[in-house]
N, C-alpha and C positions, 0 to 999 in steps of 0.2 A: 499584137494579137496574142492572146491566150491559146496557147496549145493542150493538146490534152492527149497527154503518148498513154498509147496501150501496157508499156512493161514498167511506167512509175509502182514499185511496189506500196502497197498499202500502209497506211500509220499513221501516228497520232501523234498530233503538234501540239505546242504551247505558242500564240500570239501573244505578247507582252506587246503593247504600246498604246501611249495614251494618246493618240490622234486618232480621232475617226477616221477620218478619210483614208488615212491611211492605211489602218487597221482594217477598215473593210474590203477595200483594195485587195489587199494580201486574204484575207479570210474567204474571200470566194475564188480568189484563182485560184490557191490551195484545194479546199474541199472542189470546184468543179477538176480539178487534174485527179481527184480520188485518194486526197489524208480529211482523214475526220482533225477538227481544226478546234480547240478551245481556246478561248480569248480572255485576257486582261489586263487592265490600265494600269497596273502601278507593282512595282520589286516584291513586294509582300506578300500577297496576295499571290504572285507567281509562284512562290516559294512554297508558299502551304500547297501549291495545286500542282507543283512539279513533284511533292516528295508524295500527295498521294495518289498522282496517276501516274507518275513514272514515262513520262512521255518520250517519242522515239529521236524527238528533236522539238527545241526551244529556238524561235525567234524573237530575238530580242532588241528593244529599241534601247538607244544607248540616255539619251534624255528622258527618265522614268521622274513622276512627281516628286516621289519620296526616295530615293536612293537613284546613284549611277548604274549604268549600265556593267561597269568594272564593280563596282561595291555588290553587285546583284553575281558575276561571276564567281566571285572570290566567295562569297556565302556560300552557293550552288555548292562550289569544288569543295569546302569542308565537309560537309554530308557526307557518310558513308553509302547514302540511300540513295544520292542523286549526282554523285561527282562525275560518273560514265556516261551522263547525258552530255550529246554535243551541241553548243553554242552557237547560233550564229548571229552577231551584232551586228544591228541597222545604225549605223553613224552617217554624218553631215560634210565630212573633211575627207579628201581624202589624202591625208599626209604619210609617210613612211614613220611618222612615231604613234600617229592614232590606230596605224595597223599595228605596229609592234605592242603597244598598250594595251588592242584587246585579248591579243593571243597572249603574253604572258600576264592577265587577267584570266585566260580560261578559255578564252572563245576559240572555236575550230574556226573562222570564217568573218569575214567581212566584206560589208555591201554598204556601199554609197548610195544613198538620197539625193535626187531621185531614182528611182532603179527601175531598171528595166526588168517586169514580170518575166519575161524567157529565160535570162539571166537568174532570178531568182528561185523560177522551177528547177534550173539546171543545178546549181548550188545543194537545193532541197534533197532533189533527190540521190545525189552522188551522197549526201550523209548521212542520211536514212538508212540508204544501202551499206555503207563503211559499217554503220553502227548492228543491224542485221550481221554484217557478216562476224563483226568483231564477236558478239556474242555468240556467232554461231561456233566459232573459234575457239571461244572461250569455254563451251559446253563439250566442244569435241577434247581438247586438252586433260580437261578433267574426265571425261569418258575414259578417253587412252591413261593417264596416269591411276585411274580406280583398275583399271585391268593390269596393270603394270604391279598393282600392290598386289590382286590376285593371283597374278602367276606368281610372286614371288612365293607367297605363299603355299601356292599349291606345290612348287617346287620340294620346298621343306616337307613338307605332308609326302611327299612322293620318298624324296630321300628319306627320310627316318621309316616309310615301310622298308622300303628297299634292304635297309640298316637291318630293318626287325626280323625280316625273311630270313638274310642271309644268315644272320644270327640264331635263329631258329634253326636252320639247314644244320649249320658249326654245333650248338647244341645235339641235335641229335645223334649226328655223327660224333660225336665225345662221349654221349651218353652207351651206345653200341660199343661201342672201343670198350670203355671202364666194364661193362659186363661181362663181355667175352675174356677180359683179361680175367677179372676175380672170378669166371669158372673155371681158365685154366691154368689159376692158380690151386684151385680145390684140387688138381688134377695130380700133381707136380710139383716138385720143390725148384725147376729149375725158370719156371715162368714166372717165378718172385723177381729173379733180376732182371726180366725182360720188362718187366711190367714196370719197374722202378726206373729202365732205360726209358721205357716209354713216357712216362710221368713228367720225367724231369723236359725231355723234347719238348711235351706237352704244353711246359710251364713256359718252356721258352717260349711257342708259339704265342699264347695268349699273352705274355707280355709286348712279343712284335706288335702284334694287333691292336692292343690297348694302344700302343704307343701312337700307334701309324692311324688309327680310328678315334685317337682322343676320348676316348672313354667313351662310346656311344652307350645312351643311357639304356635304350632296349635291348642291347646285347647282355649287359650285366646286370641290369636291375629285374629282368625278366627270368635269368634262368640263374639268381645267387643261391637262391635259397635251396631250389632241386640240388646242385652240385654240393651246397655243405650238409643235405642230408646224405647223399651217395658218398660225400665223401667220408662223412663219419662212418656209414657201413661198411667201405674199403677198409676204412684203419680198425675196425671193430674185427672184421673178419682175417685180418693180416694179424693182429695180436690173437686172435683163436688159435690163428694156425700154428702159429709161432710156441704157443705154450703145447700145442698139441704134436709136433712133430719134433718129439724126443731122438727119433735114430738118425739124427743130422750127419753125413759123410763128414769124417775129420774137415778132409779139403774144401767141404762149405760150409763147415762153421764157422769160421771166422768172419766171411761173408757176411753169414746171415744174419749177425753178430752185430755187424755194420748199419744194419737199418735199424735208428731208435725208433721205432712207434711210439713211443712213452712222448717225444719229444715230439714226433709228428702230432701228435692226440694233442699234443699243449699248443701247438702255434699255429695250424691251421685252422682251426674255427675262429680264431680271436684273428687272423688274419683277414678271413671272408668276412669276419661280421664289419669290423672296421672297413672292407671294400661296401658293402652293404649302405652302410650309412655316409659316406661320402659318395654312391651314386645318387640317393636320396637329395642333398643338398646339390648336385649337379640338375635333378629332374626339378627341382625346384624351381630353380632358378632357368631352366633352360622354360622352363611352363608361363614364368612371366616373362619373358620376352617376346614369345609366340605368343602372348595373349595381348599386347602391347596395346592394338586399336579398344579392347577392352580393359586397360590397365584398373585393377580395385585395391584404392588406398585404405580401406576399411580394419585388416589385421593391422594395428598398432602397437607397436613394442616399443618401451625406453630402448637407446641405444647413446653409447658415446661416442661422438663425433672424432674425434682423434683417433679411435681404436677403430672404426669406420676406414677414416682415410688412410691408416697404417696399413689395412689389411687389401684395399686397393692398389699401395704402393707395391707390399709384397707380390702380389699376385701380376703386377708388369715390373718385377725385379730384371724377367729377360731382353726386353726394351730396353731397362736404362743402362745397359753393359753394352759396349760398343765393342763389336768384333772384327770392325774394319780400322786398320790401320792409321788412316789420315783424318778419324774423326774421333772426337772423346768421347767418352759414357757421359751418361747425362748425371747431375747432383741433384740429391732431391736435398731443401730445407726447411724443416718446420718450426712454425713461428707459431704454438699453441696456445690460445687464451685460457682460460679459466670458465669452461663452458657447465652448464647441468646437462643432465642425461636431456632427450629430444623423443617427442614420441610421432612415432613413422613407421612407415613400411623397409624393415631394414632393409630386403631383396634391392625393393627398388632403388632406396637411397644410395645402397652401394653402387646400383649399375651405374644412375646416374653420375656420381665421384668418378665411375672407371671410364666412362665415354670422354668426361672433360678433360681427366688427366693423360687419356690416350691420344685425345686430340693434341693437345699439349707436347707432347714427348710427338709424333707427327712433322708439327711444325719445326721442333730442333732439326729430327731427321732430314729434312728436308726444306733448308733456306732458300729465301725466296731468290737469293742471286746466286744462288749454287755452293757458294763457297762454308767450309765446314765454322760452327762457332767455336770461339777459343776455349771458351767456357760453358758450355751449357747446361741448364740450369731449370730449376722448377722450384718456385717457394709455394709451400702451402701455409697458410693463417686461417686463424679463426678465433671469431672473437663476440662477444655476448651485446646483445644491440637491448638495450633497455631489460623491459621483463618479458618480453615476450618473443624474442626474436633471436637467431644466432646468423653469422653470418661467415663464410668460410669465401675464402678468395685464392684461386689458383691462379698461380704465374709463372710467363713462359719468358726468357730474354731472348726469343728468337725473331724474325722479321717483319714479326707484325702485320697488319692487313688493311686496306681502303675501306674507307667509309662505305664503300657500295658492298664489299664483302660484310662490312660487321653488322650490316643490316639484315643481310640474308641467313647469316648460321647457323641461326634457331629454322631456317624454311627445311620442312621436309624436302630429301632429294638433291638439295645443293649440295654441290660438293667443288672446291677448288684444283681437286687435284686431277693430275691426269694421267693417262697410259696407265691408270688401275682400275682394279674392279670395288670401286668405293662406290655406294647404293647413296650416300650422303644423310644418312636414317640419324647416326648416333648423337650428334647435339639434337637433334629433334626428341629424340626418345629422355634426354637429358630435360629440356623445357616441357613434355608431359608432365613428366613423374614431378618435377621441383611445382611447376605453379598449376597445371592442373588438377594434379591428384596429390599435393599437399600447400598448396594455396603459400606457395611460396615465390620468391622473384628470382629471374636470372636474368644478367645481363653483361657485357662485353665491353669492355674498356680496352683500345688499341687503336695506335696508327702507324704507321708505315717507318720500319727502323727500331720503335720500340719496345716491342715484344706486348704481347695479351695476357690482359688479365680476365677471368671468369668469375663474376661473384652470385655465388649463391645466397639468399637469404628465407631460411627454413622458419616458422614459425615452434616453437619451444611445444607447443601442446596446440596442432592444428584442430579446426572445427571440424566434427563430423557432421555430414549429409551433404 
C-alpha cells in the first residue's frame, strides 16, 4: 500500500526508465506522496534534462536503451552542473559487486527489482532531505566564511584608525613640545641645551616606536611633511639666534659652539625626505593587499624578473639566518636564464614571489617529522618558454606534502599548520595575482620526502581587459 506521510518534504525528481509499467508505477507513487516527478526513457535525454532542471534526485534504471546505468553515472559526476545531484539505481541482481559497481559509478543507493513502493518512498525521501540539508550546509559555510573575510577586514580598518588616532594624539603632543621649546629659547640662552636634551630623547623615542610599530603608514606618512616644515623653522630660528647672540658667557661658548646647525640644515631634510618616500612605497603596497578581493592588473610596467626575485630574497634575508643553534640558515641558489624585461604589475608580482618563497623557507622551518634538515635549501630558476612566456620555478628540499595537501594550497583558508595564527590567505593571494590578474599558471610539483617545487608561468606581454 502506498503511503502518503505528511513531513515528505517537497521536490523534484528525474524518472529515467524505459519500461512502462514500471515507470508509471514509480511516477504516481512519487507525485501522489507530494515530489513533482518528470520522466524519461533513455541516458540522453536524462542528461540534457538533469543539467537543465537541476533536479533534487534522479532515479534511475540501470538497463537504459542507449547507454548503462553506470556509463549514465559516470557522465552525470563529470558535469560541474549536475555531479551533486544524488543517484539512486534501479538494478535486477542483487549481488555484493552490482552494489559496489553502482556506488563507485556515482550512485548514493540501490534498489532491487521488484521493489517494494514503501521501501522506495523511504529511500526517496531520506535523500532528498541529505541533499536539502547538504546545500543548506553548504550556503551556511559560505555565509560564515564571507563573514569570517569581513571581520578580518574590518579588523584592519579598525587597527589602522586605532594607529592613525594615536598617531594623531603623538603628533600633537610633539608639535606643543617643539613650540614651547623654540619660545623659550627666544627667551634664554640656557633652554638651547635643554631643548637639544629634548630633541635627541625625542629621536630616541620615535625610533622605539618605528621599530616596535613597523613603520605604520599613518603615523609617518600623515604628519612627515608638517614636521620638516617645523623642523626647518627650528633650525632657521636656532641659526638667527645663534648669529644674533654675540655676548655668549666664556663658559658657554664652547657649548654653544658644539651644536652644527650648518650640519643639522644639511641632513635633516634629506633625511625626512628619503623617510617620506619609503612610507609611500610601504602605502603602496600595504593598499594592494588590502584591496586584494579587488586586485587591478591594469598599471603595467617592464620589470626583470631576477631583480624581482632578488629583491624578495633580500627583503626575507632575516628568515634565511638561523638563530637557533641545532638548525642551519637556509641557502638560497640561483639558476637564472636569459629572460626579456615582463610586462606586470610589479607591486603584485613581487608579493606574489614573497608568499611562495615564504612558504618555502616555512616548510624548511618546520619538517614534517620534526627533525632539523642537514642542508637546507631554496633554488630559484628561471627560464624563457618560447616567445611569449617566462617561467620561474621555486624549490624547497624540505618534506614535502600529500597529494591531498597539493591540491588544496592554492584554496583560500587552508592552511597545514598548526598552534599558529596562519589565516591560510598567502598562496591564495599568490594564484590571484599570477593567473587571474595576469593570466598566467601556477602549479605544485611534490610528494612526500621530496621537497616542492612552485612553477610559475607569466606570460612576456599579458592581454589587457
Amino acid at each position: 500500500m502506498i503511503r502518503h506521510p505528511t513531513d515528505v518534504p517537497q521536490g523534484n525528481l528525474l524518472l529515467v526508465d524505459n519500461t512502462p509499467k514500471s515507470q508509471r508505477l514509480l511516477s504516481t507513487a512519487l507525485s501522489e506522496s507530494g515530489y513533482k516527478v518528470r520522466t524519461e526513457i533513455n541516458g540522453s535525454m536524462a542528461l540534457v534534462g538533469a543539467t537543465a532542471t537541476s533536479p533534487d534526485l534522479i532515479l534511475l534504471d540501470l538497463n537504459l536503451p542507449d547507454m548503462s546505468g553506470y556509463e549514465f553515472c559516470q557522465k552525470l559526476k563529470k558535469d560541474e552542473r549536475t555531479r551533486a545531484i544524488p543517484v539512486i539505481i534501479i538494478g535486477e541482481r542483487d549481488e555484493v559487486r552490482d552494489r559496489l559497481q553502482a556506488l563507485s559509478a556515482g550512485g548514493a543507493d540501490y534498489i532491487i527489482k521488484p521493489f517494494q513502493i514503501e521501501e522506495v518512498l523511504a529511500r526517496v525521501e531520506t535523500h532528498v532531505r541529505l541533499r536539502r540539508q547538504e546545500a543548506q550546509l553548504d550556503a551556511h559555510n559560505n555565509y560564515i566564511q564571507q563573514l569570517s573575510v569581513q571581520l578580518a577586514e574590518q579588523n584592519v580598518r579598525l587597527q589602522q584608525e586605532i594607529s592613525y588616532r594615536r598617531a594623531a594624539e603623538l603628533a600633537e603632543r610633539e608639535t606643543a613640545e617643539q613650540l614651547t621649546s623654540t619660545q623659550q629659547q627666544l627667551q634664554q640662552i640656557q633652554s638651547q641645551l635643554a631643548h637639544s636634551d629634548r630633541m635627541s630623547a625625542l629621536g630616541n623615542l620615535v625610533v622605539s616606536v618605528a621599530h616596535a610599530l613597523n613603520y605604520p603608514v599613518n603615523l609617518i606618512y600623515g604628519n612627515l611633511q608638517y614636521a620638516l616644515d617645523r623642523t626647518q623653522t627650528l633650525l632657521n630660528v636656532l641659526e638667527a639666534y645663534r648669529q644674533a647672540s654675540l655676548q655668549i658667557p666664556p663658559e658657554l661658548e664652547e657649548e654653544a659652539e658644539s651644536i652644527d646647525v650648518d650640519l643639522l640644515r644639511a641632513e635633516l631634510p634629506d633625511l625626512m625626505n628619503s623617510m617620506k618616500v619609503q612610507t609611500e612605497s610601504i602605502s603602496s603596497l600595504a593598499q594592494s593587499l588590502k584591496n586584494f578581493s579587488g586586485l587591478n592588473a591594469e598599471r603595467l610596467e617592464p620589470i626583470d624578473v631576477g631583480e624581482c626575485l632578488d629583491l624578495v630574497v633580500a627583503s626575507l634575508q632575516p628568515r634565511l639566518m638561523s638563530t637557533q643553534p641545532d638548525r642551519r640558515s637556509i641557502r638560497i641558489f640561483k639558476e637564472y636564464g636569459q629572460l626579456p624585461p615582463i610586462s606586470c604589475n610589479p607591486w603584485q608580482i613581487q608579493q606574489a614571489f614573497f608568499q611562495i618563497l615564504l612558504n618555502a623557507i616555512e616548510a624548511l622551518e618546520q619538517p614534517g617529522d620534526n627533525q632539523p634538515i642537514p642542508m637546507p635549501m631554496v633554488t630559484l630558476e628561471t627560464e624563457k618558454i618560447g616567445d611569449r612566456l617566462v617561467k620561474i620555478i621555486i624549490t624547497d628540499n624540505g618534506a614535502g606534502m600529500s597529494d591531498e595537501v597539493k591540491d588544496r594550497i592554492f584554496e583560500p583558508f587552508f592552511t597545514t599548520k598548526e598552534n599558529r595564527e596562519e589565516h591560510g590567505l598567502g598562496l591564495a593571494i599568490s594564484y590571484a595575482i599570477v593567473v587571474h590578474q595576469h593570466q598566467g599558471q601556477l602549479h605544485c610539483i611534490s610528494s612526500p620526502g621530496r621537497g616542492t617545487s612552485v612553477v610559475v608561468e607569466l606570460p612576456i606581454n599579458p592581454p589587457l581587459g
